[in-house]
C-alpha positions in Angstrom: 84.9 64.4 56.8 83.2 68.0 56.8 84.5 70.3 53.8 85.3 72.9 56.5 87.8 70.8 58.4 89.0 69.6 55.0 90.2 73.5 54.0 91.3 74.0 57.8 94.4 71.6 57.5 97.6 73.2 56.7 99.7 71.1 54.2 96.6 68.9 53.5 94.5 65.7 54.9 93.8 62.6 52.7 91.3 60.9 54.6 91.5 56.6 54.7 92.0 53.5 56.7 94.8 52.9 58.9 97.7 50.8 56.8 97.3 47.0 58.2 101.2 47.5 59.7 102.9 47.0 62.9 101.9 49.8 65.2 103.6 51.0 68.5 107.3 50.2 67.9 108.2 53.8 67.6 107.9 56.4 70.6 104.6 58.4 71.5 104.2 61.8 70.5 103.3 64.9 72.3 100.4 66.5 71.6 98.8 70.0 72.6 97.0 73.1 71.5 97.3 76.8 71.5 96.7 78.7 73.0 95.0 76.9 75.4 93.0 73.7 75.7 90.2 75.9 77.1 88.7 77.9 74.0 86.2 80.7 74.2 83.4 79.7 71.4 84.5 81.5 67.7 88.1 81.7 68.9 91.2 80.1 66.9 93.0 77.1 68.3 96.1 75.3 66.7 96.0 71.2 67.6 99.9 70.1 66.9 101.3 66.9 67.2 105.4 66.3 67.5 107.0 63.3 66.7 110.8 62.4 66.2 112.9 63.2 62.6 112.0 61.6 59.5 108.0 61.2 59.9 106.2 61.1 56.8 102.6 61.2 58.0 101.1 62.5 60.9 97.5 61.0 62.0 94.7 62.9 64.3 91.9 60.8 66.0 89.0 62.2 67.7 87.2 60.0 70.3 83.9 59.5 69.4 84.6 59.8 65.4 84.2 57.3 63.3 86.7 56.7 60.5 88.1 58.0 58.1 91.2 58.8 60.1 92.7 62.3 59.6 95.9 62.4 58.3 99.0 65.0 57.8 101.5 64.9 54.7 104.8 66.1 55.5 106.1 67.6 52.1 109.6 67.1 53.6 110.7 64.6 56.8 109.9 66.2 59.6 109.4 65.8 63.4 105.9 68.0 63.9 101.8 68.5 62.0 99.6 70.8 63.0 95.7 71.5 62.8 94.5 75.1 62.2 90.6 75.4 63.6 90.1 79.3 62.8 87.2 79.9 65.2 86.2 77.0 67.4 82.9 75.2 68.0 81.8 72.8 69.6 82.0 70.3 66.6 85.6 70.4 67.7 84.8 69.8 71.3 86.5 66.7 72.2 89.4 64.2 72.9 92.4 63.6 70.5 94.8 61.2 70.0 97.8 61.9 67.2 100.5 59.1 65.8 103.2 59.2 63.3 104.1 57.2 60.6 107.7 56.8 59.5 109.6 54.4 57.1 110.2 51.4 60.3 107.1 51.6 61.4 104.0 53.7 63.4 104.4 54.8 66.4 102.6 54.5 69.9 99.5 56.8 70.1 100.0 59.9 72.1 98.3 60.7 75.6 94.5 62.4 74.9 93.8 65.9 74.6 90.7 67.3 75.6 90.2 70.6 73.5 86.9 72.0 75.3 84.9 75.0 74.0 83.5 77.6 76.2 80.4 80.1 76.3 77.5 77.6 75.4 75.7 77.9 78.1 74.9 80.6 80.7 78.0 81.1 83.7 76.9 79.8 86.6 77.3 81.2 90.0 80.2 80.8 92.6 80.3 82.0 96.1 82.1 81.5 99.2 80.4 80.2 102.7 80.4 82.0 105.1 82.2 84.9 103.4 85.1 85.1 100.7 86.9 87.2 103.4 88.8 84.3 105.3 91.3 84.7 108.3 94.5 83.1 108.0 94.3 79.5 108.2 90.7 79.4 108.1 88.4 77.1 105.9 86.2 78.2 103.7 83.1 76.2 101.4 83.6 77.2 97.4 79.6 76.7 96.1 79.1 76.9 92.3 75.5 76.8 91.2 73.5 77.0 87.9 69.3 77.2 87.0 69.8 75.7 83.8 70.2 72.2 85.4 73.2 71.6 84.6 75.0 68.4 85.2 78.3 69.3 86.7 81.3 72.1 87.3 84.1 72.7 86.8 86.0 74.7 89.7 89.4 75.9 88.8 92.4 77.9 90.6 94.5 80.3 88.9 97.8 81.5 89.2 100.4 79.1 91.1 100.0 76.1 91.9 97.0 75.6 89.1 94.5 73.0 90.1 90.7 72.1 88.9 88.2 70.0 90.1 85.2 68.2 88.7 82.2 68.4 90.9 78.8 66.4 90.9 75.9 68.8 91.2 73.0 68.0 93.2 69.7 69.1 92.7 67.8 71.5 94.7 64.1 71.3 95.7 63.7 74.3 93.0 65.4 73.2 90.0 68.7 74.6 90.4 71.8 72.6 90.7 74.7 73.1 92.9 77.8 71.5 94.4 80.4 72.3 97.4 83.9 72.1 97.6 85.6 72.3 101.0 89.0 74.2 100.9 90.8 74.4 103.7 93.9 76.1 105.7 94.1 78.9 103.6 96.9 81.4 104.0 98.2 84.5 102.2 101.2 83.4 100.7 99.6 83.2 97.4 96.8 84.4 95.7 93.2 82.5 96.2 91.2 83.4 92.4 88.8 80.5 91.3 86.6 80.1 88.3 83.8 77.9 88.0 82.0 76.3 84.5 79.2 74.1 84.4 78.6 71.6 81.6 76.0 68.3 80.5 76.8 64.7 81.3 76.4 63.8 77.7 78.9 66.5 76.3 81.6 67.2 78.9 83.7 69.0 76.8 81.1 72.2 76.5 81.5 74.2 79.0 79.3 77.3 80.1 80.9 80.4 80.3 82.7 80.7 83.0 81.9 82.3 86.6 82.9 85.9 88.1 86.2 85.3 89.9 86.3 84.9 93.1 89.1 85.5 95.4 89.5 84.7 98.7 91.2 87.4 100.4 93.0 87.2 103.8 93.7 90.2 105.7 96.8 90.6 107.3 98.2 93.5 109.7 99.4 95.8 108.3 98.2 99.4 108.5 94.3 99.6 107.9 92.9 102.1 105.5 89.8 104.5 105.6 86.8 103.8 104.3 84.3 106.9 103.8 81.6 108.8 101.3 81.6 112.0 100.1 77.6 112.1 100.3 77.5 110.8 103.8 75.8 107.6 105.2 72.2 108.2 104.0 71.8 108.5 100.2 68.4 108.1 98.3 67.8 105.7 96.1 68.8 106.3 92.7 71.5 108.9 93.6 75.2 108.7 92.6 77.4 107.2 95.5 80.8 106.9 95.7 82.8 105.3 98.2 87.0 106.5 98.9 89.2 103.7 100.5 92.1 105.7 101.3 95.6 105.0 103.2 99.2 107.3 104.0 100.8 103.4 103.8 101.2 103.9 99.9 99.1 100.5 98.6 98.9 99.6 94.6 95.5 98.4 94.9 92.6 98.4 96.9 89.7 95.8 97.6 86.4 96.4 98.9 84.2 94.0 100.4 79.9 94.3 101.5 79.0 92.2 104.4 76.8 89.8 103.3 78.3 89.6 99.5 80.4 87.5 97.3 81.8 90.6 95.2 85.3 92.3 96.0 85.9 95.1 93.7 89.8 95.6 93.0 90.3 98.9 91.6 94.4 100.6 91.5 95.8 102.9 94.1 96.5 106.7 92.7 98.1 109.0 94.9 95.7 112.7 95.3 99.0 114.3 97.0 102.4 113.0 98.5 101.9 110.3 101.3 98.2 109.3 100.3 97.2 106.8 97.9 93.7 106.1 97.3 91.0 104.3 95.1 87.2 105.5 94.4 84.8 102.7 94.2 81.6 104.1 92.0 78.3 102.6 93.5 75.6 104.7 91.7 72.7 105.2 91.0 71.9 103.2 94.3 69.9 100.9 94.6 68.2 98.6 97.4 71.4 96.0 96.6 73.9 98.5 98.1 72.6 99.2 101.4 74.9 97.7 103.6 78.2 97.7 105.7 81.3 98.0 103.9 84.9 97.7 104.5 88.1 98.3 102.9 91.5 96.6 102.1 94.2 97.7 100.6 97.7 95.1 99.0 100.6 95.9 96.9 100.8 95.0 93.6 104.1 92.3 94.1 102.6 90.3 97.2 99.0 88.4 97.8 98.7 90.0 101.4 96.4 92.4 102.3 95.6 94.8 105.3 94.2 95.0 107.6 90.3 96.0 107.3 89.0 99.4 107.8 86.3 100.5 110.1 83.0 99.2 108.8 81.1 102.3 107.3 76.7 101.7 107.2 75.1 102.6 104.1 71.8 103.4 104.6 69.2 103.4 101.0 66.0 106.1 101.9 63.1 106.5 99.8 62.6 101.8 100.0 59.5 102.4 102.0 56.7 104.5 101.1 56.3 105.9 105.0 57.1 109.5 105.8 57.7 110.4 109.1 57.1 113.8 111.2 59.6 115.1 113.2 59.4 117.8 115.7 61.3 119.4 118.7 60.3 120.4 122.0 60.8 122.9 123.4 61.5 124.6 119.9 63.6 125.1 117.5 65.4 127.9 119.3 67.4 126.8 122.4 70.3 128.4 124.8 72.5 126.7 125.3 72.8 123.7 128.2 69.2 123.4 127.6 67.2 119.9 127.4 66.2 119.3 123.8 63.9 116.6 122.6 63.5 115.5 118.7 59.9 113.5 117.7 59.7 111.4 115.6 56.6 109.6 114.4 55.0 107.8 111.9 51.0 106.8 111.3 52.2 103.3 109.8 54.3 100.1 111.8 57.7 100.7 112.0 60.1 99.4 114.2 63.1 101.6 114.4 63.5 104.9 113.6 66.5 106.8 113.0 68.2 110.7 113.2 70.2 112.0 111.1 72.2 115.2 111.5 72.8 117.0 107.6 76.5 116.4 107.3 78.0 114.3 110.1 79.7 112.2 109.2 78.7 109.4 112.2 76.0 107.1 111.7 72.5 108.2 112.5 70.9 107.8 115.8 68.7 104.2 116.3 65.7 104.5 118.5 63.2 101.6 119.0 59.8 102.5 118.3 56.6 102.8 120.8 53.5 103.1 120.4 51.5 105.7 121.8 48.1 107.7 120.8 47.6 106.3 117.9 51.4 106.7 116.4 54.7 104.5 116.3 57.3 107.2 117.5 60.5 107.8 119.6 62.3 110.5 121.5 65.8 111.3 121.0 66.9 113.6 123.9 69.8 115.8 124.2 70.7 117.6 127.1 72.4 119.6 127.4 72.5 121.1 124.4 75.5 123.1 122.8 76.7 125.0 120.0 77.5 121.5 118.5 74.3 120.5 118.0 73.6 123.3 115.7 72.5 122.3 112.3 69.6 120.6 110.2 68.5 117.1 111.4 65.8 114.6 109.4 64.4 111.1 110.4 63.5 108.0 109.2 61.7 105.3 109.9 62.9 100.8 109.0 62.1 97.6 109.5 64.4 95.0 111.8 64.8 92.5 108.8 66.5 95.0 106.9 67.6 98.0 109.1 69.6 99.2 105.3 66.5 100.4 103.5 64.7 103.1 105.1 61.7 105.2 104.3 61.5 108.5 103.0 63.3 111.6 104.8 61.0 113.6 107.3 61.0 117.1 106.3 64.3 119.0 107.6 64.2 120.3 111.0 66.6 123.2 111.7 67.7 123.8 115.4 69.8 126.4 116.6 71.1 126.9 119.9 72.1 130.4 121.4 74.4 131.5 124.2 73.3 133.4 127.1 73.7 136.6 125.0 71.6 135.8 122.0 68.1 137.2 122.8 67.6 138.4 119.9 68.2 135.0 117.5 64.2 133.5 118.2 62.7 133.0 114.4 59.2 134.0 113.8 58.1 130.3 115.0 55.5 129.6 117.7 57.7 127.5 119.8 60.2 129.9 119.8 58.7 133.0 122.1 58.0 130.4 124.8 61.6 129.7 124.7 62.6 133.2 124.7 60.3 134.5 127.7 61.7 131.7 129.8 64.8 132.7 129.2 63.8 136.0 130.4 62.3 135.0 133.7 65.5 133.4 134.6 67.7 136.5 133.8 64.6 138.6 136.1 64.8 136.5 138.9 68.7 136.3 138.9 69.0 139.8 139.0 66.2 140.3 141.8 68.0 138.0 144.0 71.3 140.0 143.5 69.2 142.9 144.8 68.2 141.2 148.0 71.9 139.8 148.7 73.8 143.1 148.2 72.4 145.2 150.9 72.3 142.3 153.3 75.9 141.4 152.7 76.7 145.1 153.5 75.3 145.4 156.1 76.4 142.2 157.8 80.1 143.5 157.1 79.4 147.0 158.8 77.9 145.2 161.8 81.2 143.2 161.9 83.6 145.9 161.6 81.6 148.0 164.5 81.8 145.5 166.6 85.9 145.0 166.2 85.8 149.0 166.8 84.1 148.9 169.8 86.4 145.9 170.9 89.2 148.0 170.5 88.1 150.6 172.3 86.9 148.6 175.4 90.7 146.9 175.2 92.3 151.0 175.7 91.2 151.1 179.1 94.9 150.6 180.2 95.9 154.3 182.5 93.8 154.0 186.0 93.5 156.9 188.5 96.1 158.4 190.4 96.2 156.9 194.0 93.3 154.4 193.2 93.5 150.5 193.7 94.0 148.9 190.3 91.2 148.5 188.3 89.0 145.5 188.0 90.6 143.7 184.8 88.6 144.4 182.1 87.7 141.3 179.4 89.5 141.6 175.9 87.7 138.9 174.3 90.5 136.5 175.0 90.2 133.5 176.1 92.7 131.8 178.6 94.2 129.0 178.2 94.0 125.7 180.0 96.9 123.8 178.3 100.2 123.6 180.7 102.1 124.5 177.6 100.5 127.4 176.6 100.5 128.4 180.6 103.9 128.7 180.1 104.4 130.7 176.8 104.8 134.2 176.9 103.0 135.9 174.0 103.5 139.6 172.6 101.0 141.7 170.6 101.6 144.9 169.2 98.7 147.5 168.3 98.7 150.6 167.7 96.4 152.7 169.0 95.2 156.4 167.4 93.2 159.0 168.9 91.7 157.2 171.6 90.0 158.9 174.4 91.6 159.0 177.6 89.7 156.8 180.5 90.8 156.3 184.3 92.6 160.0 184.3 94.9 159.2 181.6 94.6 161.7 178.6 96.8 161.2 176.0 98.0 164.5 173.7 95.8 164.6 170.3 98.3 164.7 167.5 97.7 168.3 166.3 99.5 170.1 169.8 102.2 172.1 168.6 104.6 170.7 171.1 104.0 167.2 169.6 106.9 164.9 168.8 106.7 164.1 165.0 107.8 160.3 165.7 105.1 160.4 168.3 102.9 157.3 168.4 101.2 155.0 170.9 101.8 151.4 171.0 100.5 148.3 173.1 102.2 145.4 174.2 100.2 142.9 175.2 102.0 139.7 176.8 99.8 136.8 177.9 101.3 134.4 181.0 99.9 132.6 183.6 101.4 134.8 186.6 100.9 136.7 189.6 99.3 140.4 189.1 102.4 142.6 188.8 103.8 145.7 187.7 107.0 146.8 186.0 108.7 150.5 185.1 107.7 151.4 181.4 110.5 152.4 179.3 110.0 154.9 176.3 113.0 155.8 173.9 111.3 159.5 174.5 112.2 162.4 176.9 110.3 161.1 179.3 112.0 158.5 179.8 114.5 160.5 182.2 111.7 161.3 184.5 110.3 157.6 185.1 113.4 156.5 185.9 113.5 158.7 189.1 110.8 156.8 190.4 112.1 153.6 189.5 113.2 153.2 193.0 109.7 154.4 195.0 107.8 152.1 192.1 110.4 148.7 192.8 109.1 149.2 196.9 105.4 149.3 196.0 106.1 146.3 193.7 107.4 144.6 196.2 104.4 145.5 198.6 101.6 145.1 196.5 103.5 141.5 195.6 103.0 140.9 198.9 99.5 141.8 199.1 98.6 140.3 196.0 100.0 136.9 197.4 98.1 136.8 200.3 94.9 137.4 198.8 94.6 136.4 195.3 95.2 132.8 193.8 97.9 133.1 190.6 95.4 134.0 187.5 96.0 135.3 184.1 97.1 138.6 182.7 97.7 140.3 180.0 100.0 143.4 180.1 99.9 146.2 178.3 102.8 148.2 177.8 102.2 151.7 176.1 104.9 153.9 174.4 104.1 157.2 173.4 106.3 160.1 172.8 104.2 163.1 174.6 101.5 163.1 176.8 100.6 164.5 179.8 99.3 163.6 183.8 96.2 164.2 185.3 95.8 163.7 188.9 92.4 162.3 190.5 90.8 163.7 193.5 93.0 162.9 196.8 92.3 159.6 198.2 91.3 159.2 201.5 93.7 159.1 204.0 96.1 155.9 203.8 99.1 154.6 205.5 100.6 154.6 202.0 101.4 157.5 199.6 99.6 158.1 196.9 100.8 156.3 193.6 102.5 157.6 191.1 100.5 157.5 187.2 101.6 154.0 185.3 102.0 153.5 181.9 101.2 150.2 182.6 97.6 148.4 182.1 96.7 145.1 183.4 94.2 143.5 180.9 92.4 140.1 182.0 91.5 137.4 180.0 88.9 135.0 181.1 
C-alpha cells in the first residue's frame, strides 16, 4: 500500500488479510464513482461503496492488486464508505470490487467497477463515410483511427439512449490503426453526437483523449437558410473570411458543413433586426484547407431536426499556384453598348481551366477549358451583346482539374466600360479605344447618308402619287356633253366592273365633291367668286354603279333651278323613251356609272347647231354617263 492512497482514505484504511469467516450470506453492495467512471487525468474522483445498516467495515479490491486488502472503519454503524482520489492517475486505472462486514457475517462482493483515466495518449480521429450529413433513414460508416498504433477504441453515443462500443483496430499498410462501425437507419428524432478513445491491449482502462465530436446531422424540410460572404467567392490566401448563414424562420443555432469534411461548426443564432436570425462562421486567415463548397443548416435549440440545406456557395483560395495570367479585351476596353466583347485570358504555363471573375458579383466566376494555341494555354469568354450590366472591373485565374478550389494568382484588373449611343466622348486615353470610337462614327455617317438618299425619293414618290389621283379626278369631271350632240363615248374612271352576279345586282352610290373644275363638252360651271353666287352653292357627284341599259333621268336640285327642269320633264321622259329604244336595238346591256351633279348656279352654253335631224335638238343634262370597264 502506497503512502498517497494511505492519506487519501477518509475515516482511515488498516490494511490486512481477509478474516477466515463465512463470506456471502449477506446482500451485495452497490458500488460507483463520481462524478463519472470516465476521469480526465489529474481530476478528482470519489469510489463509494453502500451496503445495508449496521456495517462495521467496508473492503475495496482492485483487480490486478495483490493483497493487502483495503479496508474502511466505520466510526459509527453505517450503511456507506467512500474513497477520496484527489487527482486521478492511471495507478488508479482499474476494476473494483467492495464488500461489507457486519456482526452475522460478510457480505457477497459487489458487481466491478471500471474507473478509467483519460488523456494519456493522443485523441484519435473519427469520421463519418461517406459524409456526416446523412438523409433520413440512411446508413452511415463511424471510422475512428489513431498513428500511435493503438490497440483498440472506444466509440461512444451521447445524450439519450447512451451506448459505447469496443472496437478491434486493424492495421493499415502505414502504421496507423483503424476500425469501422456500421450504424444504420438513422433518423432525426434524436441527436446523433459520438466520441471516440483509443487505448492498449495490456492496459484497457487508459484511455486516449478523446475524439472531436461528431454529429450526424439529418436535414429535414423546413425552410432553408442563406449561405453567403461578405468578401465574395474568391479570397487570397491568408485573408480574413467570413461566412453569414442567415434565415427570416427565427432558428437558435446554425450548422455548417464543407463538402468533403468531417467538421460541422455549431455556432448560436442572433437576430441583426426583427424577422432575421443569423450566425457568422469566422474562417480566416484562409488557407488551402478552406477552399471548398459549403452549405448551411439551421435547428432550434429544443429539437434534433434541422433544415433544410442552403444553396452550396464555392470558395475559391487564389494566390496556391505561382502562375499569373494575362487578361485582355478585344475590341477594347471601351464598348457601346450591344456590342460583341471578348475577355483573353492566358497563361505561359499548363493550366487546365481558367476562370473570370467580375469585382463584386456575387455569382461564381466564369469556367472556361483551356486551349492551346501559339505558344500559350488560354480561353475566350465572349459576351455579346454587351450592356450597361457588364460595366465593372473583371480579373482571371487560372487551376488545375484535381483541385478546381485553389487557383493561381489574380491577372491584373481589367476595367471595361460600356457606353450608350450617346457617349462619344467616354473613350480613355487607351490604344484600343480610338478604334472603337471611329467605328462608332462610321456607323452614325453612313446612317445619316442613307437618310439623305431616302428622304427626297420618298417625296417624290408621294408627289407622283398625289398627281396622278389629281389628274384622275379631273378626267372623271367630264360629265356635261354638247347641246344637241349624241352622248359621249363613256369615258374610263379607273373602275373596274364587276363580273360577280351579286355585285351586278347592287347599286352603289359615291359622293365627291367637285371644286373649280373646268367646264368640258359645253358645260361651264360659275367660278365661286360671281356676285350672283348662291352662298350654299356647291357641286356634287353621284356616282351609282349597276349593270343596266344606258339611260337617262331628270336631275333634281333643292335650288332655283329646279323650277325650270321640271318644265322639260315631259319633252326629256319622250326622248328617254326613244333613245331606250334605240339603245335596245343596238347595244348589248353594259355597265354604267351615273353621275348626278347638284349645283346651286350655273349657267348653259349652247354648241354649234347640229345638222339637220328628224329630232330636235336636246336640251343640256345635268347628267353624265361614266363607263367602267
Amino acid at each position: 500500500m502506497t503512502p498517497s492512497l494511505t492519506a487519501l482514505l477518509c475515516l482511515g484504511l488498516s490494511v490486512g488479510l481477509r478474516p477466515q469467516v463465512q463470506a456471502g450470506t449477506l446482500p451485495k453492495p452497490t458500488i460507483w464513482a463520481e462524478p463519472g467512471s470516465v476521469i480526465p487525468w489529474g481530476s478528482p474522483v470519489t469510489i463509494w461503496c453502500q451496503g445495508t445498516l449496521g456495517v462495521w467495515e467496508f473492503y475495496l479490491n482492485k483487480e490486478g492488486s495483490s493483497p493487502p486488502w483495503y479496508r474502511q472503519l466505520s466510526l459509527e454503524p453505517g450503511d456507506q464508505g467512500k474513497l477520496s482520489i484527489p487527482h486521478m492517475t492511471q495507478d488508479y486505472a482499474g476494476r473494483y470490487h467492495c464488500y461489507y462486514l457486519r456482526p452475522t457475517g460478510w457480505s457477497e462482493s459487489s458487481d466491478p467497477l471500471e474507473l478509467v483515466v483519460t488523456e494519456v495518449h493522443s485523441k484519435p480521429t473519427l469520421s463519418a463515410l461517406p459524409s456526416p450529413v446523412v438523409t433520413s433513414g440512411g446508413n452511415v460508416t463511424l471510422q475512428c483511427g489513431s498513428w500511435e498504433g493503438l490497440d483498440g477504441f472506444i466509440l461512444t453515443k451521447e445524450g439519450e439512449p447512451k451506448s459505447s462500443w469496443t472496437l478491434d483496430a486493424q492495421r493499415g499498410p502505414h502504421g496507423e490503426t483503424q476500425a469501422l462501425l456500421p450504424v444504420g437507419r438513422v433518423t432525426p428524432s434524436h441527436r446523433w453526437m459520438f466520441r471516440c478513445h483509443g487505448f492498449y491491449r495490456d492496459t484497457p482502462q487508459v484511455w486516449s483523449a478523446p475524439s472531436e465530436p461528431l454529429e450526424l446531422l439529418v436535414p429535414g424540410v423546413s425552410g432553408k437558410p442563406s449561405l453567403l460572404t461578405p468578401q465574395g467567392p474568391v479570397v487570397a490566401s491568408g485573408q480574413s473570411l467570413t461566412l453569414q448563414c442567415r434565415s427570416d424562420v427565427g432558428y437558435d443555432r446554425f450548422a455548417l458543413s464543407q463538402e468533403g469534411r468531417q467538421a460541422l461548426p455549431q455556432h448560436p443564432g442572433r437576430q441583426p433586426q426583427a424577422g432575421l436570425s443569423q450566425a457568422d462562421f469566422p474562417l480566416g486567415p484562409v488557407t488551402n484547407t478552406h477552399a471548398g463548397r459549403y452549405r448551411c443548416y439551421g435547428g432550434h435549440n429544443l429539437s434534433s431536426e434541422w433544415s433544410a440545406p442552403s444553396d452550396p456557395l464555392d470558395i475559391l483560395v487564389a494566390g496556391w499556384f505561382p502562375d499569373t495570367p494575362s487578361l485582355s479585351v478585344q475590341p477594347g476596353p471601351v464598348v457601346a453598348s450591344g456590342e460583341n466583347v471578348t475577355l483573353l485570358c492566358q497563361s505561359g504555363s499548363t493550366k487546365e481551366t481558367f476562370l473570370l471573375s467580375k469585382e463584386g458579383a456575387a455569382r461564381p466566376p466564369l469556367r472556361l477549358r483551356s486551349k492551346y494555341r501559339g505558344g500559350h494555354f488560354q480561353a475566350e469568354f465572349s459576351m455579346s451583346p454587351v450592356t450597361s450590366a457588364h460595366n465593372g472591373t473583371y480579373r482571371c485565374y487560372s487551376s488545375l482539374s484535381s483541385n478546381p478550389y485553389l487557383l493561381s494568382h489574380a491577372s491584373a484588373p481589367l476595367e471595361l466600360a460600356v457606353s450608350g449611343g450617346s457617349e462619344v466622348g467616354a473613350l480613355p486615353p487607351t490604344e484600343p479605344g480610338p478604334q472603337t470610337g471611329l467605328k462608332w462614327y462610321l456607323n452614325v455617317l453612313i446612317g445619316v447618308s442613307v437618310a439623305f438618299v431616302l428622304l427626297p425619293l420618298i417625296l417624290l414618290v408621294r408627289h407622283w402619287g398625289q398627281s396622278r389621283r389629281r389628274k384622275s379626278a379631273q378626267g372623271e369631271a367630264d360629265f356635261y356633253p354638247a347641246a344637241g350632240a349624241a352622248d359621249p363615248e363613256p369615258k374610263d374612271t379607273g373602275l373596274q366592273s364587276s363580273s360577280c352576279p351579286a355585285a351586278a345586282t347592287q347599286d352603289q352610290a359615291l359622293y365627291a365633291a367637285v371644286k373649280d373644275t373646268q367646264p368640258e363638252d359645253g358645260v361651264q360651271l360659275d367660278h365661286p367668286n360671281r356676285q350672283d353666287a348662291d352662298p350654299q352653292e356647291g357641286t356634287y357627284a353621284q356616282v351609282n354603279h349597276s349593270r343596266s341599259r344606258l339611260r337617262r333621268g331628270v336631275a333634281t336640285s333643292p335650288s332655283s333651278l329646279s323650277g325650270r327642269l321640271l318644265d322639260t320633264k315631259d319633252r326629256q321622259a319622250e326622248e328617254d323613251r326613244q333613245r331606250d329604244g334605240q339603245a335596245a336595238a343596238s347595244e348589248a346591256p353594259q355597265d354604267v356609272t351615273y353621275a348626278q351633279l347638284n349645283h346651286s348656279t350655273f349657267r348653259r352654253e349652247t354648241a354649234p347647231p347640229a345638222p339637220q335631224s328628224a329630232e330636235p335638238p336636246e336640251e343640256p343634262s345635268v347628267y353624265a354617263a361614266l363607263a367602267v370597264r
